[in-house]
C-alpha positions as CSV (number, residue, x, y, z in Angstrom):
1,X,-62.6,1.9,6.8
2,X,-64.8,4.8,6.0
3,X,-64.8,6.3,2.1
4,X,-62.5,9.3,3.4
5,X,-60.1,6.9,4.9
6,X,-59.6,5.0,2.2
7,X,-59.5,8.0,-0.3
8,X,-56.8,9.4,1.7
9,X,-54.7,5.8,2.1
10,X,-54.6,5.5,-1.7
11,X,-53.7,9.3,-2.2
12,X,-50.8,8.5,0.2
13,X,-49.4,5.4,-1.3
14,X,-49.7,7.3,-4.9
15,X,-47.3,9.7,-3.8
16,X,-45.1,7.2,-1.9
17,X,-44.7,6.2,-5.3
18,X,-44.3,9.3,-7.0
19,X,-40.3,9.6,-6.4
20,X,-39.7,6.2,-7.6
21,X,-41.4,6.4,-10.7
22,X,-39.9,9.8,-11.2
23,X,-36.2,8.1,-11.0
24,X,-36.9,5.6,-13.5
25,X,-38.9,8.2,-15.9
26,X,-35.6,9.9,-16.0
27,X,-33.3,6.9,-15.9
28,X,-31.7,6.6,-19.2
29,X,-32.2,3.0,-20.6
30,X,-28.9,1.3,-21.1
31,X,-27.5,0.0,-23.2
32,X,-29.9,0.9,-25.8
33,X,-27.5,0.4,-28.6
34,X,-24.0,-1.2,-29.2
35,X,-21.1,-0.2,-26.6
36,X,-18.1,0.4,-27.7
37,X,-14.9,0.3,-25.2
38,X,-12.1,2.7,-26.6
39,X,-8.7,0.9,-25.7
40,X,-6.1,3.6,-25.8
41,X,-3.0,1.3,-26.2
42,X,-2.3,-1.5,-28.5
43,X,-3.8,-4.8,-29.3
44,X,-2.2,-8.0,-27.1
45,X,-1.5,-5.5,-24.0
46,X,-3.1,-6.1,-20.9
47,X,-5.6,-3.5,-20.7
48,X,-6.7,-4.9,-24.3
49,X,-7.2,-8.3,-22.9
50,X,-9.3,-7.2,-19.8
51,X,-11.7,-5.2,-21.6
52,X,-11.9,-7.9,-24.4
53,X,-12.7,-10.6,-21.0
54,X,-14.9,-8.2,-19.2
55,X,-17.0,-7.0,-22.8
56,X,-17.7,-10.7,-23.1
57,X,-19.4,-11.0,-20.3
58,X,-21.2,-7.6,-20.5
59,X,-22.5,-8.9,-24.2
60,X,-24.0,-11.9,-23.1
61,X,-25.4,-10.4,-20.1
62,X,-26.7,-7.7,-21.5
63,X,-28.0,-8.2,-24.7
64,X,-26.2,-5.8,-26.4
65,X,-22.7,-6.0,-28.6
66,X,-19.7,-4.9,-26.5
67,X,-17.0,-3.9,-29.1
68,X,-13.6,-3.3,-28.1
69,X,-11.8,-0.6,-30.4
70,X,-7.6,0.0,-29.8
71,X,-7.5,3.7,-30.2
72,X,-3.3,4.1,-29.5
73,X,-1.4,6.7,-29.8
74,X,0.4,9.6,-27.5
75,X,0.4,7.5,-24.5
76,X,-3.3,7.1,-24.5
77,X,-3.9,10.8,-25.3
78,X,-5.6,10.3,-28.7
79,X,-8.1,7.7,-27.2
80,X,-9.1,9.1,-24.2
81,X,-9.9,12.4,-26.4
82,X,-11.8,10.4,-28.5
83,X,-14.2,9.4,-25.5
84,X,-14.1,12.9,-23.6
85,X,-16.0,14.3,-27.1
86,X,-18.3,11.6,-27.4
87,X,-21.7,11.4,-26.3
88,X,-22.1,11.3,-22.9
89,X,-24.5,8.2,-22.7
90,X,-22.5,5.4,-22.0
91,X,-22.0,3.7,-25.5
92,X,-18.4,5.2,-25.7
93,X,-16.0,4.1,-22.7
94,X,-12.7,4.4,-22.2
95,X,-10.8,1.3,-20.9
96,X,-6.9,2.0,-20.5
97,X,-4.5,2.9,-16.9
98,X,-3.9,5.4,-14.9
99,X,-1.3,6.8,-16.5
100,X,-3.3,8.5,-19.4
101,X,-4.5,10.6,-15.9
102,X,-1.3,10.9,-13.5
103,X,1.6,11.0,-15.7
104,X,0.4,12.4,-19.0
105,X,-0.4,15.7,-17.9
106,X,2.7,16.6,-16.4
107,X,4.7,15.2,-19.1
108,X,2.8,17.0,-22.5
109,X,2.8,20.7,-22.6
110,X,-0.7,20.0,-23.7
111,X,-3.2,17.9,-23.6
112,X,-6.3,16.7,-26.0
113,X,-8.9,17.0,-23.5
114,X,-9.3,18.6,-20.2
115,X,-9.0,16.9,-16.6
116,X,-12.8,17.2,-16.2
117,X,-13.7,16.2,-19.6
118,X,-13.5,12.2,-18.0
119,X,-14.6,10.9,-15.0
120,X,-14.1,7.3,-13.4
121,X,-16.3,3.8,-13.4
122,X,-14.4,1.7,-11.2
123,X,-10.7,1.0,-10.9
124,X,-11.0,-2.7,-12.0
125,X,-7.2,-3.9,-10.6
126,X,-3.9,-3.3,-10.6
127,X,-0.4,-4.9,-11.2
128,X,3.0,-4.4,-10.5
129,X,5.8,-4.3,-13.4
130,X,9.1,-6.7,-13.4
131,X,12.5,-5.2,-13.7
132,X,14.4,-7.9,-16.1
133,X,17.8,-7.7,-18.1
134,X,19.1,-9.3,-20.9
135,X,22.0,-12.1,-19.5
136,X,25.0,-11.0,-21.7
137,X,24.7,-8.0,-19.4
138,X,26.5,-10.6,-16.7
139,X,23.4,-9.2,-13.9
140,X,22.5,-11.4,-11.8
141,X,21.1,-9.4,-9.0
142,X,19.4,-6.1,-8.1
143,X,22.8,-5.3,-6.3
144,X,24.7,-6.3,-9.5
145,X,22.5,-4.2,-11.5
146,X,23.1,-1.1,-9.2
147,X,27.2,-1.5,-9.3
148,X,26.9,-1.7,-13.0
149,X,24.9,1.3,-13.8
150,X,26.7,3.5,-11.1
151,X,29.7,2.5,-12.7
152,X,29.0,2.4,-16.5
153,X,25.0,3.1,-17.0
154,X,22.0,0.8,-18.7
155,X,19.4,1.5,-21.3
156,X,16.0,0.5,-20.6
157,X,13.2,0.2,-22.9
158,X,9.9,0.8,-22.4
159,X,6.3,0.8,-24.2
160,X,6.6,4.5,-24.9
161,X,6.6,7.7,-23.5
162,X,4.7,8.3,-20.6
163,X,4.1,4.6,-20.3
164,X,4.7,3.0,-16.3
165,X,8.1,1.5,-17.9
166,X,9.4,4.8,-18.2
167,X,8.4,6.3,-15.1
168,X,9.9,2.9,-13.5
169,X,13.1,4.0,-15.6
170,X,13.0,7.6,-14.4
171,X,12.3,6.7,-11.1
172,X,15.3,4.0,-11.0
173,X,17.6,6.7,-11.9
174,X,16.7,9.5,-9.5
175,X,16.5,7.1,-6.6
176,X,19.2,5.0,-7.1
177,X,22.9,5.4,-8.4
178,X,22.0,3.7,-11.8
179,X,22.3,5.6,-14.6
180,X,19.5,4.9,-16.3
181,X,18.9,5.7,-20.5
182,X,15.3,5.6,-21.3
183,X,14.4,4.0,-24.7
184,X,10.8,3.8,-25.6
185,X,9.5,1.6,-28.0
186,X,5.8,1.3,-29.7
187,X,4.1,-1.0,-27.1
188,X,5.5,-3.8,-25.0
189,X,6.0,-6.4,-27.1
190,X,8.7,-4.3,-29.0
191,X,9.8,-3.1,-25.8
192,X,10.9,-6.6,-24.9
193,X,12.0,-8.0,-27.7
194,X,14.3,-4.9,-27.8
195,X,15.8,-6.8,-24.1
196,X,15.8,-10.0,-25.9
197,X,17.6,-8.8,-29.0
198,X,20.6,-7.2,-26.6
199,X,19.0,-3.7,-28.4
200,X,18.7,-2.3,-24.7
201,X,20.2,-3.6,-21.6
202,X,17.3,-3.8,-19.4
203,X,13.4,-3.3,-18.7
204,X,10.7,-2.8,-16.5
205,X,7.9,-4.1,-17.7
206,X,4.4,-6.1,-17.7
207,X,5.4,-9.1,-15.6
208,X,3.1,-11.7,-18.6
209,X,5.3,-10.0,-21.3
210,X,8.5,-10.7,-19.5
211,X,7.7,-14.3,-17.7
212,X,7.8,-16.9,-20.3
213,X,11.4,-15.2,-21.4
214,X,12.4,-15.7,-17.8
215,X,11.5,-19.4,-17.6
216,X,13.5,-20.2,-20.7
217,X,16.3,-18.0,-19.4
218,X,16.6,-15.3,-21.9
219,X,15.6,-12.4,-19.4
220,X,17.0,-12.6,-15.7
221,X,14.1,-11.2,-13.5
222,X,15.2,-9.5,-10.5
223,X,12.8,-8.1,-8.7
224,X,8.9,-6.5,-8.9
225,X,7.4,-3.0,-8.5
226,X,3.9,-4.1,-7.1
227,X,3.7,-3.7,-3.2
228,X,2.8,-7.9,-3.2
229,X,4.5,-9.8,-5.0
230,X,3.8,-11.0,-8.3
231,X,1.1,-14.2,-8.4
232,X,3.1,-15.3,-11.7
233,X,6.7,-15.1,-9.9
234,X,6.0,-15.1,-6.4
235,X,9.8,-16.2,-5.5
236,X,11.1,-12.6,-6.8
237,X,11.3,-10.0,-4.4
238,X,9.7,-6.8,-4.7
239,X,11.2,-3.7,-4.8
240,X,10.7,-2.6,-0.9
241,X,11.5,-5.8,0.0
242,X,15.3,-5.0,-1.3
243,X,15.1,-1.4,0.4
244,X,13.7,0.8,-2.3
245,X,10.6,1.6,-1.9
246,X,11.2,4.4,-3.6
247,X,11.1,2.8,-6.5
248,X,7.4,1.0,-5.6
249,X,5.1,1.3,-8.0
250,X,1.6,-0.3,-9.9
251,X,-0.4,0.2,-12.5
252,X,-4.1,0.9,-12.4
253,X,-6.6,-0.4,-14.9
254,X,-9.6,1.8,-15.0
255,X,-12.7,2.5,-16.8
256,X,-13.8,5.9,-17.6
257,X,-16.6,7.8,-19.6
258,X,-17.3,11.4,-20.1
259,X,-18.3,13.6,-17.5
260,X,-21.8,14.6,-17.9
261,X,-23.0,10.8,-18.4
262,X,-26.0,10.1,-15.8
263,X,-25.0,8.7,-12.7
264,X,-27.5,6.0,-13.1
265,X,-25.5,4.6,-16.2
266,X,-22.5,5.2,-14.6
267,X,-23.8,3.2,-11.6
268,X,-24.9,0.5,-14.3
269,X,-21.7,0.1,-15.6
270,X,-19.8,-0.4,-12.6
271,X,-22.3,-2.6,-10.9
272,X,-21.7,-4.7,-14.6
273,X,-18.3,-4.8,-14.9
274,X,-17.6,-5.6,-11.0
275,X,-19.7,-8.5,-11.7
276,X,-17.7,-9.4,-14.6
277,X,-14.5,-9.4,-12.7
278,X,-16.2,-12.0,-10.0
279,X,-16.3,-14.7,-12.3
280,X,-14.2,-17.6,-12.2
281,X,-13.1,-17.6,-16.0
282,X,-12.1,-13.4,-15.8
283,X,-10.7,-14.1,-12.3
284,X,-8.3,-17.1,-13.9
285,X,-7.7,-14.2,-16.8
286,X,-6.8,-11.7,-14.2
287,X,-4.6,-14.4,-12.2
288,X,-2.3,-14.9,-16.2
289,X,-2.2,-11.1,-16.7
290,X,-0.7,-10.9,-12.8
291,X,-3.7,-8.7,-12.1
292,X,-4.9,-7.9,-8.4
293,X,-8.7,-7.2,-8.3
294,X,-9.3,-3.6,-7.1
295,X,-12.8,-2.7,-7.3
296,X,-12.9,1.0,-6.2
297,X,-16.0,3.3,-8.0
298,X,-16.8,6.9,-7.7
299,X,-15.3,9.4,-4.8
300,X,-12.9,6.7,-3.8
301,X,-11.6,6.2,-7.3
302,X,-11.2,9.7,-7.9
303,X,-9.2,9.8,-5.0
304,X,-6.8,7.4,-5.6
305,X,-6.3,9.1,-9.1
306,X,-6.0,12.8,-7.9
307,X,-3.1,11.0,-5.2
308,X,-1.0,9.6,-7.5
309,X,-1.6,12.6,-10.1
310,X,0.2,14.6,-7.2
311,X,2.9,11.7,-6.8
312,X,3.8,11.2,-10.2
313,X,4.4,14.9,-10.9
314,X,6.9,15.6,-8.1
315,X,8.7,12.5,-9.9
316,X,8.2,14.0,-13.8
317,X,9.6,17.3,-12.0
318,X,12.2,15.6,-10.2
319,X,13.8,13.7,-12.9
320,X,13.4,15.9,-15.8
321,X,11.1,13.0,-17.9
322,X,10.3,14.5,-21.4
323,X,7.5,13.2,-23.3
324,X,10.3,13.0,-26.6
């Protein structure tokens, strides 16, 4: 190979190189500094418990400490403001549901943040809810529960306004001949022990919240909202199963940050937390919060969220929910 030749192979492979070098130049490092994942509901929920499994994993992978912060308030408005104004690097993230996204906004005549303020990480998984009542109610069955509230009406609690228990509630009521009182409570912990007490009549809630008072008989479980049934109760039926599907619905737990943080973080995170949710210990975590792994990231997750944004607000607008 002459000297030209081999001046002009080098000058080639240099800027073969150029791009690469270029994309890491302007990749942020991350995480550079502690991470803190804003939980917009309170401690001992199921969104809590996830991000405290999955920022386990991300610390001791990563080097770096993964702090989880509960941030509740106004269904998960205050938090999720809180992370729409941070700074946009990937050391503040929100970790909450979908509901902060697809009821919220047709529910308060205003919001804390815009819709663009946030965009999505990954959807991490999903679960159903599980329509229970307390037994001095005398139902037994979802066809029990439908003669007595066409005939007299029932009180449901749920973990607040806005919350998937109250659009279950809402829902129940517009599709079915039940009438159905809404009661929120502050969480779901309350929001049971409200059923428990005889407080309310009935709930549909978080299937781990609801299960051990099923096995020792102080909540009769009739049925789940999730399209499979639950992994914790898998002899209930769910919902379609029994001929509404009307009244089908499933929480999404999700991970978002705000808008303008670099795609390469973004891609970071997702790749990190997808990982997480692989493992055998946060899979067996998952299995005793009745979670189904989802896994969706980018385009697809802002799909699924823009769709049930649209769903959810022909049922706030169809039954008249109020956000007091």
């Amino acid at each position: 190979m002459n000297r030209f030749r081999r001046h002009t192979v080098a000058a080639l492979a240099c800027a073969a190189l150029l791009p690469f070098a270029a994309s890491h130049a302007q990749a942020p490092a991350w995480p550079a500094k502690p991470v803190t994942f804003v939980n917009n509901f309170p401690p001992g929920g199921p969104s809590d418990l996830l991000a405290r499994s999955v920022a386990a994993v991300l610390q001791a992978g990563l080097k770096q400490p993964f702090v989880v912060e509960n941030k509740a308030g106004a269904s998960g408005n205050i938090g999720a403001a809180q992370v729409a104004k941070a700074t946009p690097d990937g050391h503040t993230v929100l970790v909450g549901i979908d509901t902060t996204f697809t009821i919220n906004p047709h529910l308060y005549p205003t919001m804390p943040f815009k819709p663009g303020d946030l965009k999505p990480v990954v959807i991490m998984a999903s679960s159903g809810l599980l329509l229970g009542v307390n037994p001095g109610t005398g139902i037994k069955s979802f066809g029990d529960l439908l003669s007595q509230g066409r005939s007299k009406g029932l009180n449901f609690s749920s973990a607040g306004n806005g919350s998937p228990g109250h659009l279950a509630a809402a829902t129940l009521g517009n599709s079915t001949p039940v009438k159905a009182l809404h009661v929120p409570y502050r969480g779901n912990t309350p929001a049971v022990t409200a059923i428990l007490s005889g407080e309310v009549d009935g709930g549909i809630l978080a299937t781990p919240g609801m299960l051990p008072h099923v096995q020792s008989g102080r909540i009769t479980a009739l049925a789940v909202t999730s399209a499979r049934r639950s992994q914790l109760a898998p002899q209930l039926p769910t919902v379609a199963e029994l001929g509404f599907k009307a009244l089908e619905s499933e929480v999404l737990y999700l991970v978002m940050v705000p808008a303008a943080t670099p795609d390469a973080v973004v891609q970071a995170l997702a790749t990190g937390i997808t990982d997480a949710l692989q493992r055998p210990d946060v899979k067996e975590r998952m299995k005793g919060l009745d979670l189904f792994f989802e896994g969706q990231t980018g385009a697809a997750a802002a799909q699924r969220l823009a769709d049930l944004n649209t769903r959810y607000g022909q049922i706030v607008r169809a039954t008249g929910m109020k956000a007091d």
